[in-house]
CHARMM internal coordinates of N, CA and C (Angstrom, degrees):
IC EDIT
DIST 1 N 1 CA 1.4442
DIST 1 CA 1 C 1.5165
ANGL 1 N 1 CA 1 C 107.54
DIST 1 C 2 N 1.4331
ANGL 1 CA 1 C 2 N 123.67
DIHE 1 N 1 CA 1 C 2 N 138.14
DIST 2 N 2 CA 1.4896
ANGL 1 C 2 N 2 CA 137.55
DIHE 1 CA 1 C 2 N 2 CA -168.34
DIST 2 CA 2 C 1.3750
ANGL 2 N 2 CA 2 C 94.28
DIHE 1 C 2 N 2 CA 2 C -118.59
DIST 2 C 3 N 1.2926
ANGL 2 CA 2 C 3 N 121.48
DIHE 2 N 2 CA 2 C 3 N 130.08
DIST 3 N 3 CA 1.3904
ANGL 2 C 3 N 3 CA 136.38
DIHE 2 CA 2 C 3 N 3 CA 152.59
DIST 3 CA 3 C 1.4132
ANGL 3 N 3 CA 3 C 118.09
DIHE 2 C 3 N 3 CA 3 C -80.44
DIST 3 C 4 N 1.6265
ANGL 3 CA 3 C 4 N 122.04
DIHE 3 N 3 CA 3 C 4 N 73.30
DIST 4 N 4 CA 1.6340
ANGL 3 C 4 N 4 CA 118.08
DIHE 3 CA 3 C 4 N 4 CA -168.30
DIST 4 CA 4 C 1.7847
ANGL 4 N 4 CA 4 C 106.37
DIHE 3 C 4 N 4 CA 4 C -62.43
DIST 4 C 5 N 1.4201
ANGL 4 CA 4 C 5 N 115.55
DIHE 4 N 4 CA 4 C 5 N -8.30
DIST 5 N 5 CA 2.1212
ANGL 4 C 5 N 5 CA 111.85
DIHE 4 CA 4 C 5 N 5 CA -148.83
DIST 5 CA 5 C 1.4590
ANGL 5 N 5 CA 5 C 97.24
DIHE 4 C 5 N 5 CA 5 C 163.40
DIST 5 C 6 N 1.1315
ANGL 5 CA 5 C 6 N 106.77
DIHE 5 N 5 CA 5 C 6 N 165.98
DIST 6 N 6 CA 1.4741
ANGL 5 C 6 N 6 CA 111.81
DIHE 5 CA 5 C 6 N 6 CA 165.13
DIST 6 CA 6 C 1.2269
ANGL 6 N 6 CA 6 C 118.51
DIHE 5 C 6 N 6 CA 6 C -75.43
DIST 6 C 7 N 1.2837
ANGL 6 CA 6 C 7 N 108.97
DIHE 6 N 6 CA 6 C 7 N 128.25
DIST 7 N 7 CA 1.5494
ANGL 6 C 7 N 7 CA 129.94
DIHE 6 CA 6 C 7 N 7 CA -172.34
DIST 7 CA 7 C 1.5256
ANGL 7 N 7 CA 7 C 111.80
DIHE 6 C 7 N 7 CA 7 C 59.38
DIST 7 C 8 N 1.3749
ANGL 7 CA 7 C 8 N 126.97
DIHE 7 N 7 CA 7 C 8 N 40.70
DIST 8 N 8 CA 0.9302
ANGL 7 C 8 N 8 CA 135.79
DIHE 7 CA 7 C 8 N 8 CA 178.59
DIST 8 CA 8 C 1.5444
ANGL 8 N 8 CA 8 C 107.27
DIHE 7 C 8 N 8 CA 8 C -149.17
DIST 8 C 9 N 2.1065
ANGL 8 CA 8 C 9 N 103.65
DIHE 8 N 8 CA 8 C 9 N 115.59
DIST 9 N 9 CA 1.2644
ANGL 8 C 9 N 9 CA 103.98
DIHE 8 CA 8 C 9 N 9 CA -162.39
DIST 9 CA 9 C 1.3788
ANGL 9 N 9 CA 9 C 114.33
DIHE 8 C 9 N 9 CA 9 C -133.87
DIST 9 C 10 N 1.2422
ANGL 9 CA 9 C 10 N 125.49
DIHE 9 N 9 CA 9 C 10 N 124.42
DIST 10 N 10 CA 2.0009
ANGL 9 C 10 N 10 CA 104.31
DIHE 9 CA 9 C 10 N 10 CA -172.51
DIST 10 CA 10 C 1.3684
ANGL 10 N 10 CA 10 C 102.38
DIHE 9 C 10 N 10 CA 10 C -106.43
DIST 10 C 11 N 1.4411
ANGL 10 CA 10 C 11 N 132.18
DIHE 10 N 10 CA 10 C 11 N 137.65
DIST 11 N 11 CA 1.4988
ANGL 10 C 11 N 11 CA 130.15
DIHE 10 CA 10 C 11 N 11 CA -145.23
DIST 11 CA 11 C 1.7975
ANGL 11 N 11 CA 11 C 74.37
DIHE 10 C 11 N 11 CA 11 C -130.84
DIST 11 C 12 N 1.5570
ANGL 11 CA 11 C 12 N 121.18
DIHE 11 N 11 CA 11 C 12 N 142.24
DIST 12 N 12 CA 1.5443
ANGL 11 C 12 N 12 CA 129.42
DIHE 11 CA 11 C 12 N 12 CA -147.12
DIST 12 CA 12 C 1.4414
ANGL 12 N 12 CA 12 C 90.12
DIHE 11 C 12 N 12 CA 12 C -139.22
DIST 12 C 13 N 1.2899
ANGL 12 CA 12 C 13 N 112.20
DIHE 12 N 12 CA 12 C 13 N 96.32
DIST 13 N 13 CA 1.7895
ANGL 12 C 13 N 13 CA 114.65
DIHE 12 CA 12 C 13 N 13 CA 176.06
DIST 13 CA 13 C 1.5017
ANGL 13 N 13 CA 13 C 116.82
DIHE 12 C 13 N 13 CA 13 C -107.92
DIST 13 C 14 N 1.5405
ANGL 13 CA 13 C 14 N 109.36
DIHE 13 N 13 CA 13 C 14 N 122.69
DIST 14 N 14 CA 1.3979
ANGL 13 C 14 N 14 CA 115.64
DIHE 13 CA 13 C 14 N 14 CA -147.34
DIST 14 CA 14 C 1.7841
ANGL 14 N 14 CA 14 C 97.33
DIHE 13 C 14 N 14 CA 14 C -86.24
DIST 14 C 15 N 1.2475
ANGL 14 CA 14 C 15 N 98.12
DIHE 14 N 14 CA 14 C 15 N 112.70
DIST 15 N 15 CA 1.3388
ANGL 14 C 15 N 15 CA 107.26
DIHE 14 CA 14 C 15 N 15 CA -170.60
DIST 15 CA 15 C 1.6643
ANGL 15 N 15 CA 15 C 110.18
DIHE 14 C 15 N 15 CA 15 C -122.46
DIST 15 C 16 N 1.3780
ANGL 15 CA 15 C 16 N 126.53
DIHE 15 N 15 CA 15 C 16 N 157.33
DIST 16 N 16 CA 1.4956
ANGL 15 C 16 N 16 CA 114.76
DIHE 15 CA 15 C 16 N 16 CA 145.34
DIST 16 CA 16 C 1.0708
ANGL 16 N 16 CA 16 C 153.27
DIHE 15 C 16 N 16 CA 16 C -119.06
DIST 16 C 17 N 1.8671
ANGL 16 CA 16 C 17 N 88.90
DIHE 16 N 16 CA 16 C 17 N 22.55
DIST 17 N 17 CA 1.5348
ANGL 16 C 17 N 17 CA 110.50
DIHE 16 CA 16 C 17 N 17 CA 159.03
DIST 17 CA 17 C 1.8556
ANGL 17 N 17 CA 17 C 103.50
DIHE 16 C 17 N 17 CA 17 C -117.43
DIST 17 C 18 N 1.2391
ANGL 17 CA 17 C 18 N 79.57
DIHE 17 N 17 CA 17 C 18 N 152.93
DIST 18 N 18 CA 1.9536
ANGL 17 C 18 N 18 CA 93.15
DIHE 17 CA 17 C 18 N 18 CA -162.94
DIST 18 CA 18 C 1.6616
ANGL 18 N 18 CA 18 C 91.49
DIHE 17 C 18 N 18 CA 18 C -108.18
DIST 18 C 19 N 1.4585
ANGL 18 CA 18 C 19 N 120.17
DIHE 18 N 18 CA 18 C 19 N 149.80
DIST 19 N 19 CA 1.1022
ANGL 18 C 19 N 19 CA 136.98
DIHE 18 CA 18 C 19 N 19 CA -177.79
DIST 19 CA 19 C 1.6233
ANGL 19 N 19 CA 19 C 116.82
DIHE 18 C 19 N 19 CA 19 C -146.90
DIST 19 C 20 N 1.4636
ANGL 19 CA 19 C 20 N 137.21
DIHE 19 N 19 CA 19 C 20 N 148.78
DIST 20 N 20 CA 1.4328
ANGL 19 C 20 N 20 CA 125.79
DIHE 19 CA 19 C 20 N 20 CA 136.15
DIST 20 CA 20 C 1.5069
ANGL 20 N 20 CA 20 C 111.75
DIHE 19 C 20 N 20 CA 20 C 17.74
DIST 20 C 21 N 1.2807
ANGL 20 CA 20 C 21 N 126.72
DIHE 20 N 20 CA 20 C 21 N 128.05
DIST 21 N 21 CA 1.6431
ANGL 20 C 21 N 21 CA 99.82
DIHE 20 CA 20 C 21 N 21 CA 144.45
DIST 21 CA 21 C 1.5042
ANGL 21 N 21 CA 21 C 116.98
DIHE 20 C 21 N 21 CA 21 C -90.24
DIST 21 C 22 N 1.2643
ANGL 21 CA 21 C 22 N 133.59
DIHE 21 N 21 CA 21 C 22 N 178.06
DIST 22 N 22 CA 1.3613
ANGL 21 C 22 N 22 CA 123.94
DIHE 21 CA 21 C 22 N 22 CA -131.01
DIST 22 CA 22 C 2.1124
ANGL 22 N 22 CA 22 C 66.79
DIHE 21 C 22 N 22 CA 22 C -137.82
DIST 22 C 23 N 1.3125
ANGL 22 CA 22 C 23 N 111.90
DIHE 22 N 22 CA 22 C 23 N 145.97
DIST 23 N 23 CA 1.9166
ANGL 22 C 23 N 23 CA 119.72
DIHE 22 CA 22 C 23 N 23 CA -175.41
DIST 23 CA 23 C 1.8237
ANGL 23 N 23 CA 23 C 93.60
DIHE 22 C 23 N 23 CA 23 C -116.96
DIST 23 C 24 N 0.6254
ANGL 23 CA 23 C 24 N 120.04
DIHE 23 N 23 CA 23 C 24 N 143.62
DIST 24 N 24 CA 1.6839
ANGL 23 C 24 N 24 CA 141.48
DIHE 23 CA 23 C 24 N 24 CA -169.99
DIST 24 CA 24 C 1.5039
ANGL 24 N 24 CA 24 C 124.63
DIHE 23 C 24 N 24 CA 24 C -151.25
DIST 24 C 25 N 1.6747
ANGL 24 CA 24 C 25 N 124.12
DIHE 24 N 24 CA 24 C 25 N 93.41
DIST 25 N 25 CA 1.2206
ANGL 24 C 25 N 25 CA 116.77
DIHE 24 CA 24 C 25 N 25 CA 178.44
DIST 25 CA 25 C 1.6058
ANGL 25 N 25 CA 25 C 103.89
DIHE 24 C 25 N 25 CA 25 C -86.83
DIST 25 C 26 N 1.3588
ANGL 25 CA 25 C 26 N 112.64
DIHE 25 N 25 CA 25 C 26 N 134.51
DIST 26 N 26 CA 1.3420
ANGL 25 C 26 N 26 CA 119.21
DIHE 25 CA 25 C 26 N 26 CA 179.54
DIST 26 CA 26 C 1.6911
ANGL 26 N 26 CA 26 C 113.03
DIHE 25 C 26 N 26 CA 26 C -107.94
DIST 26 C 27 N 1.4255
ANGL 26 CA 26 C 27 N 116.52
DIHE 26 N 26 CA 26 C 27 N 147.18
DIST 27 N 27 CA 1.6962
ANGL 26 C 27 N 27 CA 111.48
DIHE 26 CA 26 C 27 N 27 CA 169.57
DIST 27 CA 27 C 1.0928
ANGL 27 N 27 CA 27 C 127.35
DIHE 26 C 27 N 27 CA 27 C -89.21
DIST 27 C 28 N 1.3109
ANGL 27 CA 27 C 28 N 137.66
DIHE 27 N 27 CA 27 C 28 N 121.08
DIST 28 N 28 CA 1.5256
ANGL 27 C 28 N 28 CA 116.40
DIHE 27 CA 27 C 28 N 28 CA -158.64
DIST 28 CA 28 C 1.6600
ANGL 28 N 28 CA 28 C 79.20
DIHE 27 C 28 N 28 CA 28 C -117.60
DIST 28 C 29 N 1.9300
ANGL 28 CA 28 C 29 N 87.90
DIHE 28 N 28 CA 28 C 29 N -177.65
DIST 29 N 29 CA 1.3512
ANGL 28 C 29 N 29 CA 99.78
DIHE 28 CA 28 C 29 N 29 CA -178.79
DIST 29 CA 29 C 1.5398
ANGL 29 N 29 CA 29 C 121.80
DIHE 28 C 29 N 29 CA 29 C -77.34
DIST 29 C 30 N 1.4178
ANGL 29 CA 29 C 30 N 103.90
DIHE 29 N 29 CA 29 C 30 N 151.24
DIST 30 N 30 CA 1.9824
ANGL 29 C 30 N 30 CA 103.64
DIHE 29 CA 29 C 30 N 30 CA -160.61
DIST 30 CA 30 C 0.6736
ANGL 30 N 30 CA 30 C 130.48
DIHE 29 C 30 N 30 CA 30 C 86.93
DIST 30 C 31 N 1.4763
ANGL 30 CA 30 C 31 N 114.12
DIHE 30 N 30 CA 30 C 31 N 14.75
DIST 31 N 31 CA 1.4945
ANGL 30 C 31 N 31 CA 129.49
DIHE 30 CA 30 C 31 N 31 CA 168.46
DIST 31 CA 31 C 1.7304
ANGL 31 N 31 CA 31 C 114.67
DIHE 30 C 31 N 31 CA 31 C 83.37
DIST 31 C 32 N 1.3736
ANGL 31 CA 31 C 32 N 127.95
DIHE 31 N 31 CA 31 C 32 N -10.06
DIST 32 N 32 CA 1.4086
ANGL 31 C 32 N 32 CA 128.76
DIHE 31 CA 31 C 32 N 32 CA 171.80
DIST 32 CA 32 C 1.3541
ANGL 32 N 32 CA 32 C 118.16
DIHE 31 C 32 N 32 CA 32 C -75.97
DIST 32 C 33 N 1.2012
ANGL 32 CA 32 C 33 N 137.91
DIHE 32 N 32 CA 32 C 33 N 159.96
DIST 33 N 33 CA 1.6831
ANGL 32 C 33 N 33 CA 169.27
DIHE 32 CA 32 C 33 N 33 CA 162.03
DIST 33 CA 33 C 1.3118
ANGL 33 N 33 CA 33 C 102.43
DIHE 32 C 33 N 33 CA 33 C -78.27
DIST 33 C 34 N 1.1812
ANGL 33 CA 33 C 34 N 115.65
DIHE 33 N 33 CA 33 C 34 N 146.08
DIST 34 N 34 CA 1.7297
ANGL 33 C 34 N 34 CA 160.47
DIHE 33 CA 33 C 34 N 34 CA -151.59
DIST 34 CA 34 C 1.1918
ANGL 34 N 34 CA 34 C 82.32
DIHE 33 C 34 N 34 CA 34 C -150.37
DIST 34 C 35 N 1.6430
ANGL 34 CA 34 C 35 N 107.51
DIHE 34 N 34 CA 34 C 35 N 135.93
DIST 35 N 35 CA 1.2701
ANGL 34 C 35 N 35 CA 116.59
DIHE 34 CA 34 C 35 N 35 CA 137.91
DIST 35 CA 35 C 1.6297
ANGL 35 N 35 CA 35 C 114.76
DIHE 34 C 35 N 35 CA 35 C -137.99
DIST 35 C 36 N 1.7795
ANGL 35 CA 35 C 36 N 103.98
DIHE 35 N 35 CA 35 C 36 N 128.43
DIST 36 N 36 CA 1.4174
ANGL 35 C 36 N 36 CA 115.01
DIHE 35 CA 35 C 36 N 36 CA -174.95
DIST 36 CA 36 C 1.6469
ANGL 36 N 36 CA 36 C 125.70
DIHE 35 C 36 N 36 CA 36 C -133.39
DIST 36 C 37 N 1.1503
ANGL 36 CA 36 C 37 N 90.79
DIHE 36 N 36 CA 36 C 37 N 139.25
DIST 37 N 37 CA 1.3773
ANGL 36 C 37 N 37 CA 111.04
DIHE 36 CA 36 C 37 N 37 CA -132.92
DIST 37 CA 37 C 1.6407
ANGL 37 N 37 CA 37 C 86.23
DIHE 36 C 37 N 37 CA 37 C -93.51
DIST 37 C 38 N 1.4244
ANGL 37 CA 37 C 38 N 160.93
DIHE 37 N 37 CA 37 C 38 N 156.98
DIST 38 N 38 CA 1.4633
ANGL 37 C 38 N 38 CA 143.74
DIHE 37 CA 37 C 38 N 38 CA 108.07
DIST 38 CA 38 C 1.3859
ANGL 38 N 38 CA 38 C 129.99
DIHE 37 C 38 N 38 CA 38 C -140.65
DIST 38 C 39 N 1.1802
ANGL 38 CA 38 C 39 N 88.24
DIHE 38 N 38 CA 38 C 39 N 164.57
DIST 39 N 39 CA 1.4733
ANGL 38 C 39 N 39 CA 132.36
DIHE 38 CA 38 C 39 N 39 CA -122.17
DIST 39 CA 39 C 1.8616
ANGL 39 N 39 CA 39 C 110.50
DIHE 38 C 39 N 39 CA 39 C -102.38
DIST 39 C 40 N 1.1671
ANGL 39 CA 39 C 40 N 109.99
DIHE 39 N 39 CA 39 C 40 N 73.24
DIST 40 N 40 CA 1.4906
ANGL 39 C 40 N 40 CA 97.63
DIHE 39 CA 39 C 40 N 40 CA -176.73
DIST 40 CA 40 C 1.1008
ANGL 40 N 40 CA 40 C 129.14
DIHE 39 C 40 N 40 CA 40 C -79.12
DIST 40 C 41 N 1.3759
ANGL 40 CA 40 C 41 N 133.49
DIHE 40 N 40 CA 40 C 41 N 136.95
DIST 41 N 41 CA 2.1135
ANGL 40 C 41 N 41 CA 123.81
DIHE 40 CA 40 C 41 N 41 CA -179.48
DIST 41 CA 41 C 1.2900
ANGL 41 N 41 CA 41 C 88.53
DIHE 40 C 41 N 41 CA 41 C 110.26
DIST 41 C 42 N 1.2099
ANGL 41 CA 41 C 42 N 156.83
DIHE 41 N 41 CA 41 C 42 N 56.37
DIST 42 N 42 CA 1.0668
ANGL 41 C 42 N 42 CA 168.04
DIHE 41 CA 41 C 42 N 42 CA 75.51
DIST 42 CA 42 C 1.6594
ANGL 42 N 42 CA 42 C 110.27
DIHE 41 C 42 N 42 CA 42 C -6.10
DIST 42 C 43 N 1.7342
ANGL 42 CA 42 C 43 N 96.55
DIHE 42 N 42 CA 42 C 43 N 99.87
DIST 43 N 43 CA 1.9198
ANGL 42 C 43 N 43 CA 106.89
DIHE 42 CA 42 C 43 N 43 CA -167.87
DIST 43 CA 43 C 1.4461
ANGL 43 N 43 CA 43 C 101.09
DIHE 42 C 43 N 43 CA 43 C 57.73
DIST 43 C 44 N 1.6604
ANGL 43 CA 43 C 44 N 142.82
DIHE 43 N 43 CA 43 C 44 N 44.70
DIST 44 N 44 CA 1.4555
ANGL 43 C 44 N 44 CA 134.28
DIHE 43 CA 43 C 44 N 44 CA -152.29
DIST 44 CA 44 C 1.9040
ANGL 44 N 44 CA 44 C 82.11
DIHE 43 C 44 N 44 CA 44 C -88.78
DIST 44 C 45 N 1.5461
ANGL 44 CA 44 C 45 N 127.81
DIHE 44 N 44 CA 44 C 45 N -9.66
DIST 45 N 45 CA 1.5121
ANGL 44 C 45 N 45 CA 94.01
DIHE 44 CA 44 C 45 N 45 CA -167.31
DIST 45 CA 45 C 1.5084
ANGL 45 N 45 CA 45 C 89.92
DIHE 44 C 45 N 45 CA 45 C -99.96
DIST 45 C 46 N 1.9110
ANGL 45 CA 45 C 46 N 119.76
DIHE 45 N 45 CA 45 C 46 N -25.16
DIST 46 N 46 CA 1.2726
ANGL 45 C 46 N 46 CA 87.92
DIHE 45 CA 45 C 46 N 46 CA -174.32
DIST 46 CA 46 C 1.7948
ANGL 46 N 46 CA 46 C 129.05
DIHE 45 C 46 N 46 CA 46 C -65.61
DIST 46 C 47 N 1.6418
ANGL 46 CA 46 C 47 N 86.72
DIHE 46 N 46 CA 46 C 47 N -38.92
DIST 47 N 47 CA 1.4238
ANGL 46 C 47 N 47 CA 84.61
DIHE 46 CA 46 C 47 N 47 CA 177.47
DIST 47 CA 47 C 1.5881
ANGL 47 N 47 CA 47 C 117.68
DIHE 46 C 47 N 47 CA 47 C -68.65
DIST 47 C 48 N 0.8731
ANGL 47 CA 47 C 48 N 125.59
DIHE 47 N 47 CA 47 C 48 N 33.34
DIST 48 N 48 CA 1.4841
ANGL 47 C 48 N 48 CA 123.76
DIHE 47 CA 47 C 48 N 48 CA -155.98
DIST 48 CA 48 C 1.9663
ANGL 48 N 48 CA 48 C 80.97
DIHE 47 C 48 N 48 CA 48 C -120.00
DIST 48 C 49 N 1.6673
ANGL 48 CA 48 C 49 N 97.11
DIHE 48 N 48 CA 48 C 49 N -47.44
DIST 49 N 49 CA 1.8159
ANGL 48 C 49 N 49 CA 89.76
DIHE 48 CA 48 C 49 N 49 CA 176.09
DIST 49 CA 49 C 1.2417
ANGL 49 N 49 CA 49 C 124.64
DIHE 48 C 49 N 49 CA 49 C -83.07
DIST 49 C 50 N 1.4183
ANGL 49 CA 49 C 50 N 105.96
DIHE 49 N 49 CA 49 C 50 N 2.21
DIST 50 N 50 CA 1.7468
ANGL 49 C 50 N 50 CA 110.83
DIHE 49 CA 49 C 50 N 50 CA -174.45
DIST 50 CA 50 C 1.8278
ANGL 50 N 50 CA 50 C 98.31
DIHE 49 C 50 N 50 CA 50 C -95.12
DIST 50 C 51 N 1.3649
ANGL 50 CA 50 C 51 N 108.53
DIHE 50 N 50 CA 50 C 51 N -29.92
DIST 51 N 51 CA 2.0039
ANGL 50 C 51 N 51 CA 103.70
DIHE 50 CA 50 C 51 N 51 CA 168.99
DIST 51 CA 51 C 1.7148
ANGL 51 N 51 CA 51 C 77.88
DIHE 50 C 51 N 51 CA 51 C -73.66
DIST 51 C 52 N 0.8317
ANGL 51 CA 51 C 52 N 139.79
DIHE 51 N 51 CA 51 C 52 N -99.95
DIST 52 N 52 CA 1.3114
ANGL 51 C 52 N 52 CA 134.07
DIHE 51 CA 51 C 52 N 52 CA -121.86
DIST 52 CA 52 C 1.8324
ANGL 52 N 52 CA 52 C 104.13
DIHE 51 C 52 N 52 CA 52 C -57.05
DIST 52 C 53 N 1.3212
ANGL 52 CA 52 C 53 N 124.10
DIHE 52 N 52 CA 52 C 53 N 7.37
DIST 53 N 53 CA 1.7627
ANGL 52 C 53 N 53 CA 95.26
DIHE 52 CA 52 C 53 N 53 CA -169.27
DIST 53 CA 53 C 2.1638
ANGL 53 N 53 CA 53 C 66.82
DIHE 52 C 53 N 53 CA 53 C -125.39
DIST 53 C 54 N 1.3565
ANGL 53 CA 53 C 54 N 125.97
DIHE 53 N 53 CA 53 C 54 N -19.85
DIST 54 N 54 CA 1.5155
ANGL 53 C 54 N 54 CA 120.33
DIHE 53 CA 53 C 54 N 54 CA 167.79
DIST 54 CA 54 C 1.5260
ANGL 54 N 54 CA 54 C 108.40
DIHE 53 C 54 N 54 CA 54 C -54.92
DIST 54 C 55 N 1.3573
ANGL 54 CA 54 C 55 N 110.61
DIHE 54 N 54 CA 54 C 55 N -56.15
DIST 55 N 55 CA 1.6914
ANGL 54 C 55 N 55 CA 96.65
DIHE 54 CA 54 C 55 N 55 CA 174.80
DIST 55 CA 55 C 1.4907
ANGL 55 N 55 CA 55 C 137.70
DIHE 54 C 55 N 55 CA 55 C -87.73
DIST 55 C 56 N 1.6248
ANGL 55 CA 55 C 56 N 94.82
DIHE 55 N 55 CA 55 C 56 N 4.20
DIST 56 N 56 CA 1.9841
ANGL 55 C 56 N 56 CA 115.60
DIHE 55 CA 55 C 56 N 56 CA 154.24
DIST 56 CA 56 C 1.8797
ANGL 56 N 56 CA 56 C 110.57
DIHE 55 C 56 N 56 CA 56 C -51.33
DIST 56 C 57 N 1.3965
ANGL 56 CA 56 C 57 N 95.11
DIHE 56 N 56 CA 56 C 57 N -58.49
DIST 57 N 57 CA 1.1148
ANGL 56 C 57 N 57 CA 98.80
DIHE 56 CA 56 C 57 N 57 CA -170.94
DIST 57 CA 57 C 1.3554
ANGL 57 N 57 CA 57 C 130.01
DIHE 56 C 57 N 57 CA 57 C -72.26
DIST 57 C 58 N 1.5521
ANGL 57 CA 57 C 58 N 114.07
DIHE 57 N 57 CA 57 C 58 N -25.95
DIST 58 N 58 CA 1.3186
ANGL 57 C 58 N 58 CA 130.30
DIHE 57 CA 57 C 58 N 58 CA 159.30
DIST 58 CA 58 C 1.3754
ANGL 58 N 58 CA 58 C 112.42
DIHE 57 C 58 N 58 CA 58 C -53.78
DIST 58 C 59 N 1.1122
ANGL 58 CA 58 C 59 N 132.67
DIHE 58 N 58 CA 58 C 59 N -75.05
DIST 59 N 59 CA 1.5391
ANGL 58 C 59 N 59 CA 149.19
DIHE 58 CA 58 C 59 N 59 CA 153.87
DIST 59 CA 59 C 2.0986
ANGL 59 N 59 CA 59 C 94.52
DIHE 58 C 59 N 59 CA 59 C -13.57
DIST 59 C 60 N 1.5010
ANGL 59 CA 59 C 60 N 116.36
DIHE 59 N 59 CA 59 C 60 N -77.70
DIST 60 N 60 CA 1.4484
ANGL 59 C 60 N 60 CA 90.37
DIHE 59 CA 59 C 60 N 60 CA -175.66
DIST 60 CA 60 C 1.8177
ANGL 60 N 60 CA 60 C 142.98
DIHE 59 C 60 N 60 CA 60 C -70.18
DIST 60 C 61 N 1.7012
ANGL 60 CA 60 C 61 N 85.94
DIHE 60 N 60 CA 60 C 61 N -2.24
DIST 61 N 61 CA 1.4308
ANGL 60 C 61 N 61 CA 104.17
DIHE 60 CA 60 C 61 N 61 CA -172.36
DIST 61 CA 61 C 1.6742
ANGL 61 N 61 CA 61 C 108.20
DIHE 60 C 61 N 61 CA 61 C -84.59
DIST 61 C 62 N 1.8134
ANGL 61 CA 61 C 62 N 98.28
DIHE 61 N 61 CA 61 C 62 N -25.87
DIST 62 N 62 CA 1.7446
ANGL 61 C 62 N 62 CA 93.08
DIHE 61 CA 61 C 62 N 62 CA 155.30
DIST 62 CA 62 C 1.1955
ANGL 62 N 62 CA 62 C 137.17
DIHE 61 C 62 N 62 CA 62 C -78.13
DIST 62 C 63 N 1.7136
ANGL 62 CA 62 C 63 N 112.09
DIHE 62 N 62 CA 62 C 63 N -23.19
DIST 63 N 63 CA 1.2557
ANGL 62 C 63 N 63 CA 109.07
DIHE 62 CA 62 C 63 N 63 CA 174.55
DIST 63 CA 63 C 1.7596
ANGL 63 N 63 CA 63 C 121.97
DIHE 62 C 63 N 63 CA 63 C -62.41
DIST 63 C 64 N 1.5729
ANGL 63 CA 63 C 64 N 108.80
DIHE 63 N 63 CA 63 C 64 N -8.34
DIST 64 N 64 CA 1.8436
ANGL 63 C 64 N 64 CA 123.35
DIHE 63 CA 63 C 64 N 64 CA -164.41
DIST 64 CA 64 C 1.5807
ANGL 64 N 64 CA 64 C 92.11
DIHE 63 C 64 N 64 CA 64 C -91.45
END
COOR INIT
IC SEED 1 N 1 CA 1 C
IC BUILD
């Protein structure tokens, strides 16, 4: 989670497919607005090589 400002927050979901980020005004208490922002593809290339060497190994553990 990134604190860009007050009441302004970008929440970072570690993904390894990347998308849009998705804008979200929230109500907080006292009657003020949040606004949060998130954020998909977060490390999207590492994890992108950690599926790809996860389904290497799947793939040779069927060939045994």
């Amino acid at each position: 989670m990134l604190k860009n400002g007050p009441n302004d927050f970008t929440l970072l979901v570690a993904s390894a497919h990347t998308q849009p980020p998705a804008l979200h005004e929230i109500d907080v208490s006292g009657g003020g607005k949040a606004k949060l922002t998130v954020q998909y593809g977060d490390f999207s290339e590492d994890l992108a090589k950690v599926v790809a060497a996860l389904k290497e190994v799947r793939n040779c553990s069927a060939a045994h």
